[in-house]
Structure formats: structure tokens, C-alpha cells
C-alpha positions as a printed Julia matrix, in Angstrom:
79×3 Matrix{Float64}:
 127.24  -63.8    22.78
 126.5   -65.32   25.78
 126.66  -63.59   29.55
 129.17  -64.8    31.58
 127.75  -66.42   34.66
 129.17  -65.49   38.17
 129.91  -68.69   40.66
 127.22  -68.66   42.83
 128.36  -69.55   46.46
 127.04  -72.07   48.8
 126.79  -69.76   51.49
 124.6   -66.7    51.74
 127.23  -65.19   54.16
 130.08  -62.82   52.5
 133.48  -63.76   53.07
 134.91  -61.68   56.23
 138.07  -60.93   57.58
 137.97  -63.55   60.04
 137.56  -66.04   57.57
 140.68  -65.45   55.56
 142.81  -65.01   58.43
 144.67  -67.92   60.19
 142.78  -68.8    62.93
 145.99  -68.75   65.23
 146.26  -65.1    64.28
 142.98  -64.38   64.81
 143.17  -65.77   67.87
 146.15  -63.44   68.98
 144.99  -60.17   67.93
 141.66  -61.26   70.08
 144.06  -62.02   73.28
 146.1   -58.57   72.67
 142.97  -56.43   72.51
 141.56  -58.18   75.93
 144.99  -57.24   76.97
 144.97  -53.81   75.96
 141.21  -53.51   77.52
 142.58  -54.83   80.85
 145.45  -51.92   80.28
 142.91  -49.24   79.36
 141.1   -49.88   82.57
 144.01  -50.14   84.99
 145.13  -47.07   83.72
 141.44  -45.5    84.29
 141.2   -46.84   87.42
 144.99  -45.71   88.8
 143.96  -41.97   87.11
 140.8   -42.07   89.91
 142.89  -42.88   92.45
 145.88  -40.61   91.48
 142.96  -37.65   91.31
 141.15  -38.8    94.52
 144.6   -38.28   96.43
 144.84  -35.15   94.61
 141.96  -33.81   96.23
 142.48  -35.3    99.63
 146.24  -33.71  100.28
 144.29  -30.32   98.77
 141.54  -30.8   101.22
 144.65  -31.15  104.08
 146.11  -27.96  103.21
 143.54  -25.74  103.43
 144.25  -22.79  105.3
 141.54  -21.6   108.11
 140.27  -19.05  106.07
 139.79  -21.26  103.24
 137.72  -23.76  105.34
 135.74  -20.83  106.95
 135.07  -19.47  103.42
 133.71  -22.96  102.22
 131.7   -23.11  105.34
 127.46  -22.79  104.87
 127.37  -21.5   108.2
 126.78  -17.93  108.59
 129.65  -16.7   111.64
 128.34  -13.73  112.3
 124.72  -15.06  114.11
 127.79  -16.4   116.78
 129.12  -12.68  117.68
């Protein structure tokens, strides 16, 4: 009985994804991930400014004794 022998490739390299895919699709699944990246970061970037507006209308409505609360100073050296 003799051992069947496996084909042994030219390559060293396994085959990967990217090689069995047409490169036309490959290259479109790379172009809609940079697109979603560009989305994901537009979206971060309008959440920061969303937030940063956020805090500067609660900054604008502060009552008196809110700001005097915040306030390091101690009022009472001024009596």
C-alpha cells in the first residue's frame, strides 16, 4: 500500500480570502469600509459638537446662585 502524496504548492503562502475573491469585489468592500470609516468619524465628530453645545446653552442658563455656588471664591471675606 502506498501513502498517498499531498500536492505540494509552489508557494509557501496559504491561500486567503483575498485571493479567491474577484479582485473587483475586493476592491468594493475595501471602498465601502473607507466609506463607513469616513461615516464613523463624522458621526464622532458631530456627537462632540452636539455635546459641546450641550454644555454651552447649560453654562447660559445658570441661575446666580448656581454660578455663585460653582465659584472658588469664598463671599463672605467681602462682608
Amino acid at each position: 500500500m502506498k501513502k498517498k502524496q499531498t500536492p505540494k504548492r509552489n508557494e509557501d503562502k496559504p491561500v486567503t480570502l483575498g485571493d479567491m475573491l474577484n479582485e473587483d469585489l475586493l476592491k468594493q468592500l475595501k471602498e465601502q469600509k473607507q466609506q463607513l470609516k469616513a461615516a464613523e468619524e463624522k458621526k464622532q465628530i458631530e456627537e462632540e459638537e452636539r455635546k459641546k453645545e450641550e454644555r454651552r446653552q447649560r453654562e447660559k442658563n445658570k441661575s446666580f446662585e448656581e454660578l455663585l455656588n460653582e465659584s472658588s471664591m469664598n463671599w463672605k471675606n467681602f462682608k
